[in-house]
Structures are given as C-alpha cells and as structure tokens.
N, C-alpha and C positions, 0 to 999 in steps of 0.2 A: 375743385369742381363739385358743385354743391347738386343734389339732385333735382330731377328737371321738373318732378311733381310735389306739387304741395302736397302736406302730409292731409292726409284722408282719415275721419274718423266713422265706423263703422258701428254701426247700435247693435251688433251681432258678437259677444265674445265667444271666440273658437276655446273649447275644450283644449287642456294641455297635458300631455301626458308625463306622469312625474319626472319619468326618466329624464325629458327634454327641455326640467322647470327653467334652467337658468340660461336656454338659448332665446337668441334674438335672428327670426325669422326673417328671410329675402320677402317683399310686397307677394309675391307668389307663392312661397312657403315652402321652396324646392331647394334654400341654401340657407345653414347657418351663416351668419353675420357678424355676430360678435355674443357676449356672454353677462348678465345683471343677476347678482346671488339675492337681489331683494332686502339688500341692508341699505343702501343711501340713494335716494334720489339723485343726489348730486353726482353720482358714477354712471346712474343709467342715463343724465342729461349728458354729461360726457358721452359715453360709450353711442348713444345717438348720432351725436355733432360727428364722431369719429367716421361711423359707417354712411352718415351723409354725403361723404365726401365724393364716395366712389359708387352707393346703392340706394335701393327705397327701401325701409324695411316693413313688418308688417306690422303699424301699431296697433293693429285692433285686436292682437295676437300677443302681446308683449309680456314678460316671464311674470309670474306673482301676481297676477290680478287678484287674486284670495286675498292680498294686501288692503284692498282698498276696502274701507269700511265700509258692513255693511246697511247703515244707514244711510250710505250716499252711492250705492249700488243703485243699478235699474237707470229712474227716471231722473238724477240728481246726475249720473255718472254719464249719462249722453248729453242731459242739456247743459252742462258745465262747461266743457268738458272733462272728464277726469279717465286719463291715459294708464294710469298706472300711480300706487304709493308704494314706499317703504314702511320697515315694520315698524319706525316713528309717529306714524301718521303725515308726513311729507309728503307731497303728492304734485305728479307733472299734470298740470292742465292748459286750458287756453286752445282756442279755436286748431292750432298751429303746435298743441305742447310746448311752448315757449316758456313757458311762468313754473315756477315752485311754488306751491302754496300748502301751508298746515290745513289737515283735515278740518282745523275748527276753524280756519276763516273760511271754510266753504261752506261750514255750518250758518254762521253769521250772516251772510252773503242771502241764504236763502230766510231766515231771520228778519234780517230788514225788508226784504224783495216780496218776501207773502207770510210774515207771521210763523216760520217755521217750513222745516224740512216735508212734515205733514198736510200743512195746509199747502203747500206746492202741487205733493199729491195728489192731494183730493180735486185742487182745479184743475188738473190734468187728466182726471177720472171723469169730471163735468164734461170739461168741453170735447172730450172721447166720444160721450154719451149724446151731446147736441151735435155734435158731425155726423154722426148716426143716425140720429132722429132725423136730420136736415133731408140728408142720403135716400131715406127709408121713404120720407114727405116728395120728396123729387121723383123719386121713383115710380110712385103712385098712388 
C-alpha cells in the first residue's frame, strides 16, 4: 500500500537539530519513520520506498541536507529538484525524487540549459526584478 499523496516538494528547508540528523520525519513532523546516516543515496532511495509503503514522510525535512552542494543550493535545488545528496556527491531528484543523479550531471544540465550554474542565476534575478516592475506598473 503505496502512499496516497504524491511526494511534495517545498522551497522551505526546516532547520535540523543535530541530535535528530539521521531521522526521517512523518509529512507532519510528529513521527520518526525510519533513519539515513548520509553515506549512500541508494539506502536513503530504499529506506524511502520502505516507509512508503505504510506513511508520507517529510521530504522537505530529509536528514543531511548540508550534503548537497553548495553550488546547487537555493535556486538550482528547488528548480531541479534536488531532495537530498550523499557525501559522494550522489543526489535524489526529480519532480517525484525518483532519479539518482551525480552532482555534476546537474551541474551540466544547467550548463547546456543557460551557459552555467551562474547565468541561471542571474536570469532568475532578471525576471524577479521585471515581475516587480510589472507589479509596481500595474499597480500605479
């Protein structure tokens, strides 16, 4: 019995306190679930599918986020999306966390897609700034 919601990703990382680095959160935050020490993707893709079977857990809460690089943090790490890496660089993403992928094909990815990790940035800074102006014009 697989759970009834699709998994949710949330642009908000919750704060983890160290003591509780290596739990995996109920969707509400009010049950351990199961347990990811931050060494292999492939255990916390497991230990996922495991707790799927019976609960939601909380991905946007998930243990080690300090894993994922900080290059592909913030703006790379919501519009990818990227769930969570190991201390490999290995990393769960995909709309659904479904896919593995190395930190550096996500590097590439954005590479080909806008010339760099940076230039993604930057037009995401642009059109921040002309949604604003638009807003500001509409406004009055």
């Amino acid at each position: 019995m697989g759970s009834e919601y699709p998994r949710r990703f949330s642009p908000d990382r919750a704060p983890i306190d160290p003591a509780l680095a290596n739990r995996i959160f109920s969707f509400d935050g009010e049950e351990v679930l199961g347990y990811w020490n931050g060494l292999s993707i492939d255990d916390l893709a497991r230990e996922l599918e495991r707790i799927e079977e019976d609960a939601d857990p909380n991905y946007a809460g998930l243990p080690h986020g300090q894993n994922i690089p900080e290059d592909l943090r913030d703006e790379a790490e919501k519009d990818y999306p990227i769930w969570a890496c190991d201390v490999t660089g290995r990393c769960l993403v995909g709309e659904n966390a479904t896919r593995i992928e190395n930190a550096d094909a996500i590097r590439e990815h954005y590479h080909k897609k806008h010339g760099g990790l940076e230039k993604f940035k930057e037009l995401l800074r642009i059109e921040r700034e002309q949604k604003i102006e638009s807003l500001r014009l509409k406004k009055g």
